[in-house]
Structure formats: structure tokens, C-alpha cells
C-alpha positions in Angstrom: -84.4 -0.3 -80.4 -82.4 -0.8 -76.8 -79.0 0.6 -77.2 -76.0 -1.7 -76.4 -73.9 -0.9 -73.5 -70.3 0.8 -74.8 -67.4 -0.8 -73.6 -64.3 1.2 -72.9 -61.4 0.6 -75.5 -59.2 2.7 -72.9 -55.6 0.7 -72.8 -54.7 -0.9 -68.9 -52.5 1.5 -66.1 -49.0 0.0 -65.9 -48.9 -1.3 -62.1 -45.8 0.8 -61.8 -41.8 0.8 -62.1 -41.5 -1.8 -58.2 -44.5 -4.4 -59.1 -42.6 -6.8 -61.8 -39.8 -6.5 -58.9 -41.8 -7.2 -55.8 -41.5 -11.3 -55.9 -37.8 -10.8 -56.1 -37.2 -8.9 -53.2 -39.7 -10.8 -51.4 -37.5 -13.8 -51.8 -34.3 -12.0 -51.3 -36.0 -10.6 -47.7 -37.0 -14.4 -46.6 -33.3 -15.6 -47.8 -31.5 -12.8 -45.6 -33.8 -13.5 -42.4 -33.1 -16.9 -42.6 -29.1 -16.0 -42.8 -29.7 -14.2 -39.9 -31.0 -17.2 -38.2 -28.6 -19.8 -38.7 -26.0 -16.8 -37.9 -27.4 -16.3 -34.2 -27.8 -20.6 -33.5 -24.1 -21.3 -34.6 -22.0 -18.2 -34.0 -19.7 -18.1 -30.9 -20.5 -16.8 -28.1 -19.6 -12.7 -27.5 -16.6 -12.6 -25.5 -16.9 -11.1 -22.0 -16.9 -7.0 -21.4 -13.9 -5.6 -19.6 -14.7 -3.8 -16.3 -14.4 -0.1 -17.0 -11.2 0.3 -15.2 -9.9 -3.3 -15.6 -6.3 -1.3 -17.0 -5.9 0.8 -13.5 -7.3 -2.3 -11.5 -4.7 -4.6 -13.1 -1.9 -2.1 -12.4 -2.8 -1.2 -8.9 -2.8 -5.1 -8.0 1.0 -5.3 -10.1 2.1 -2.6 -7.9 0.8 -3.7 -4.4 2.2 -7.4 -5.5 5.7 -5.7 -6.2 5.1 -3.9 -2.9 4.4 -7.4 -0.7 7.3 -9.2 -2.6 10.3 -6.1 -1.5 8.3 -6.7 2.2 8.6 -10.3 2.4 12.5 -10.0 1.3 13.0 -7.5 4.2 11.3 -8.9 6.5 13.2 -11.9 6.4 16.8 -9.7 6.5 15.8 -7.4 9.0 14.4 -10.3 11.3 17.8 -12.5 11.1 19.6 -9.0 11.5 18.0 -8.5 15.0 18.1 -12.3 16.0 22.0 -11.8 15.6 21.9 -8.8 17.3 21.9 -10.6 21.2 25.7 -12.0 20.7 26.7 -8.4 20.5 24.2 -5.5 21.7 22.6 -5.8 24.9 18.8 -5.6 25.7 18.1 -2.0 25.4 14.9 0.2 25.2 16.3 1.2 21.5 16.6 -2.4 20.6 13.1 -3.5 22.2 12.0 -0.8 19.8 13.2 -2.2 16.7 12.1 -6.1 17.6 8.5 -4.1 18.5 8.8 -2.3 15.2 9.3 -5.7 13.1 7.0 -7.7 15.1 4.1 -4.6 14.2 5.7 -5.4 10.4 5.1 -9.2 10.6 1.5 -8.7 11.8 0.3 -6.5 9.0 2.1 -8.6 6.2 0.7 -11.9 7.2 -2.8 -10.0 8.2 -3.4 -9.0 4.6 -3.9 -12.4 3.4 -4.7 -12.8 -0.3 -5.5 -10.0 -1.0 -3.3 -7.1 0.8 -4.2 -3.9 -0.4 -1.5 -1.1 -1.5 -1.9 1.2 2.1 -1.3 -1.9 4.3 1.6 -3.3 2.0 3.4 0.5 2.3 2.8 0.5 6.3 4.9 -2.6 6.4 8.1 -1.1 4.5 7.0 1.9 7.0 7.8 0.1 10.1 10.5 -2.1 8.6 12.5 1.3 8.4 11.9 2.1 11.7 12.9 -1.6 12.9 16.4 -0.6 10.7 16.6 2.6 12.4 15.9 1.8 16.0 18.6 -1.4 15.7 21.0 1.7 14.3 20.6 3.2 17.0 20.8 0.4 19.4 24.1 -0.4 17.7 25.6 2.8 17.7 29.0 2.8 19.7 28.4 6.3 21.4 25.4 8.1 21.8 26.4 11.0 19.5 27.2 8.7 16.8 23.2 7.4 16.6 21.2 8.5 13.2 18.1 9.6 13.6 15.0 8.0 12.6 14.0 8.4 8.9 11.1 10.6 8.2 9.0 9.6 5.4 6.5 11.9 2.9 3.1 12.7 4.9 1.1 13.2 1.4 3.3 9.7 0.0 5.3 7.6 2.1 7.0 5.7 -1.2 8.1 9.4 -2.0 11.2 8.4 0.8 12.4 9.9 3.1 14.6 13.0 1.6 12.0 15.4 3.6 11.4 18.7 4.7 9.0 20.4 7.1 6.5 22.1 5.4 3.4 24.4 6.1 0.6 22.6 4.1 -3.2 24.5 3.7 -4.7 21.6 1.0 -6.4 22.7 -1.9 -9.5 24.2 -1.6 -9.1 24.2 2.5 -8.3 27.2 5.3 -6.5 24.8 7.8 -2.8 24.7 8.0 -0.5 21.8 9.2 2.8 21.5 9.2 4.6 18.1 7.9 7.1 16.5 6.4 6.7 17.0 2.3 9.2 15.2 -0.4 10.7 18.2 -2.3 8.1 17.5 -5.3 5.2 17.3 -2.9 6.7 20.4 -0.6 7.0 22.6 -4.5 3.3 21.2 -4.9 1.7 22.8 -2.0 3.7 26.2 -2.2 2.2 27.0 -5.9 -1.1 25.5 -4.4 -1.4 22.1 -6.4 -2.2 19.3 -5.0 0.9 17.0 -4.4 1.1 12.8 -5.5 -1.0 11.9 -2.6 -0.9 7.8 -1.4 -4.2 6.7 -2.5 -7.0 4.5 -0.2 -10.5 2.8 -0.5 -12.7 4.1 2.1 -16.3 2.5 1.8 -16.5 2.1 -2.1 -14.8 5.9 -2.9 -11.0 6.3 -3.3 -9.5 9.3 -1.7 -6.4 10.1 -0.3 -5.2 8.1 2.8 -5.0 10.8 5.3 -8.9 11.7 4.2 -10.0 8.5 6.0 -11.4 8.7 9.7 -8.8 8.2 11.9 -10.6 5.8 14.0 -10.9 3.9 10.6 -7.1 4.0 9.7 -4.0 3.6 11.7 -2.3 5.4 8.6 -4.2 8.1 8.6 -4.3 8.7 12.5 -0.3 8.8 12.4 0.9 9.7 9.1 2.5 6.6 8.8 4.2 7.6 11.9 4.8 11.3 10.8 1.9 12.6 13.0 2.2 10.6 15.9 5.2 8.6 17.5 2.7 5.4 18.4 2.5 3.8 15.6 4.2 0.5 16.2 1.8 0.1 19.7 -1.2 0.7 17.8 -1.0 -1.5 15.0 0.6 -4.3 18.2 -3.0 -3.3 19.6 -4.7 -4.5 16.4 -5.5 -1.0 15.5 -4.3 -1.1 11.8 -7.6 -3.7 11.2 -9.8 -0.8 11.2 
């Protein structure tokens, strides 16, 4: 007699606690991606990244536009000041000096265009105070009687001109020069700290102004007229374009 196969009476394995699940999330997956979808089509656009230094940018542009607007106001004073000035003072070298010195003025306002930038808008207050201070001393009754020309920061011209003669060995530096310091600046050189220099843009970096080649930078050649006396020929030359 063949014996009959035995077949297992053994209950089924459960398929496990996620398999009744599984259709569920499925669904819930294919809902969400499709969320996502209409989400990317009809959501506006990302608004456009600030520049890293947007904040500094936008201030350094207030500031040389505050700058250019005090110029243009004293540009036009000083100018009807010394067109006045032939009814009573006679053609002098000291007078010739202060038309020269406004005339140097006038060239660099109305040179920067557009888009002045913040060295070129301070040479032009620069050589409006000498324009004042040569038609001073053009005016002057007696020759005793004539102030001298004002002498403005070296490390910052805006500093003004409340200066001192100082022995100045920069930061990390052997040479010594003497200039004229503000007393802040002068205090910041003694305890060997680097004083609130005038910044500049010189090929992509910013460093101080007087760190620029000098055949690059009128300002930097002269100090603003600190170093050198010839400022007011050399920017008459062109030489403040660079």
C-alpha cells in the first residue's frame, strides 16, 4: 500500500507589524510628491541674495553723496567769493593761488561723474580750504595779519585741521616720518595702534590711501597737500586721474 503524502497542519507566519500598513504610506508618499510639485510650478520666485557687504557698500556711497553735496555748496560760495574779490584786492600771487586752488576743485568735482568715489570727493573740500586760505591771505590788510594755511590730518583729512607734528613708525613697520596727526590719530601712533586712516580702492583691495603708488594717486603722492606743496598744479596737470 503507497503511503499518502502528509501535509503540514503548521499555522501561516504573520507578514509582520509594517505589511497591513505598507499601501497607506505608499499613497501618503505619492500624495506628498505631488504637493511638492504643484509647490515648485506656482510658488514665487526666491527673492534676490544681498551682496555680502551690501550694508558697508550702501553706507560708503551715503557718505561720499553727503561728501559731493557739502562740495557742490562750497564750491559755489567760495567761487562767487573770489569773483567779488577784483572790486577790492588786486591781482596778486596769493590770490592767483586761491582761483588756481578752486579751479583744481572744480576739475575733480565735475571729473567724478556719477559715480565719485569718497578719496576724490575729500580732495575737493581739500583744496576748497586752501582756495579759502590763500584769498585770506590775499585779503589780509598787512602782511603780519595773514593766517596761515590750514593743515589737515595725513592718516585722515576729514579728521580737520586741529593738527600736530608727529613722528609716525606704522604698525608693523621700521620707517619713521614725521606728519601732521589729529590728536586721536597722533595718541594712536604713540601707544602703537593704528590710527582711523582715510580709506581707498586700489585694483580690487581696499587699503589705506597713502598705501597707493604714488604715481597712481595724487593723494597719496602729497598727503592731500601735507607732504608736498604742489598739489593744486598736479591735479591742474590732470595728475589726480591716475
Amino acid at each position: 500500500m503507497i503511503p499518502l503524502p502528509v501535509t503540514s497542519s503548521a499555522p501561516l507566519q504573520p507578514l509582520g507589524p509594517w505589511a497591513a500598513p505598507l499601501p497607506w504610506v505608499l499613497a501618503a508618499l505619492a500624495v506628498a510628491g505631488l504637493l511638492f510639485l504643484a509647490w515648485r510650478r506656482y510658488a514665487l520666485p526666491p527673492l534676490p541674495a544681498l551682496r555680502q557687504h551690501a550694508a558697508f557698500d550702501n553706507a560708503d556711497r551715503a557718505r561720499v553723496n553727503e561728501l559731493r553735496s557739502r562740495a557742490e555748496g562750497r564750491l559755489t560760495e567760495v567761487g562767487q567769493r573770489l569773483a567779488e574779490s577784483g572790486e577790492r584786492v588786486r591781482n596778486t600771487p596769493r590770490l592767483r593761488r586761491a582761483l588756481d586752488a578752486h579751479a583744481a576743485a572744480r576739475r575733480v568735482h565735475d571729473g567724478g561723474g556719477d559715480a565719485p568715489d569718497l578719496v576724490e570727493s575729500v580732495g575737493v573740500l581739500i583744496l576748497l580750504d586752501l582756495a579759502e586760505d590763500h584769498y585770506a591771505r590775499a585779503v589780509a590788510r598787512r602782511r603780519d595779519e595773514a593766517p596761515e594755511v590750514r593743515t589737515h590730518c595725513y592718516a585722515n583729512p576729514l579728521h580737520g585741521t586741529d593738527t600736530e607734528h608727529t613722528d609716525w613708525r606704522e604698525v608693523g613697520g621700521t620707517r619713521v616720518t614725521g606728519v601732521p596727526l589729529c590728536a586721536d590719530c597722533a595718541e594712536a601712533v604713540r601707544t602703537r595702534r593704528r590710527p582711523n586712516v582715510l580709506p581707498d580702492r586700489d585694483r580690487g583691495r581696499t587699503v589705506p590711501y597713502y598705501k597707493v603708488p604714488a604715481e597712481r594717486s595724487v593723494w597719496a603722492a602729497t598727503g592731500f597737500g601735507t607732504l608736498r606743496s604742489d598739489l593744486v598744479e598736479r591735479v591742474l596737470r590732470g595728475e589726480h586721474r591716475g
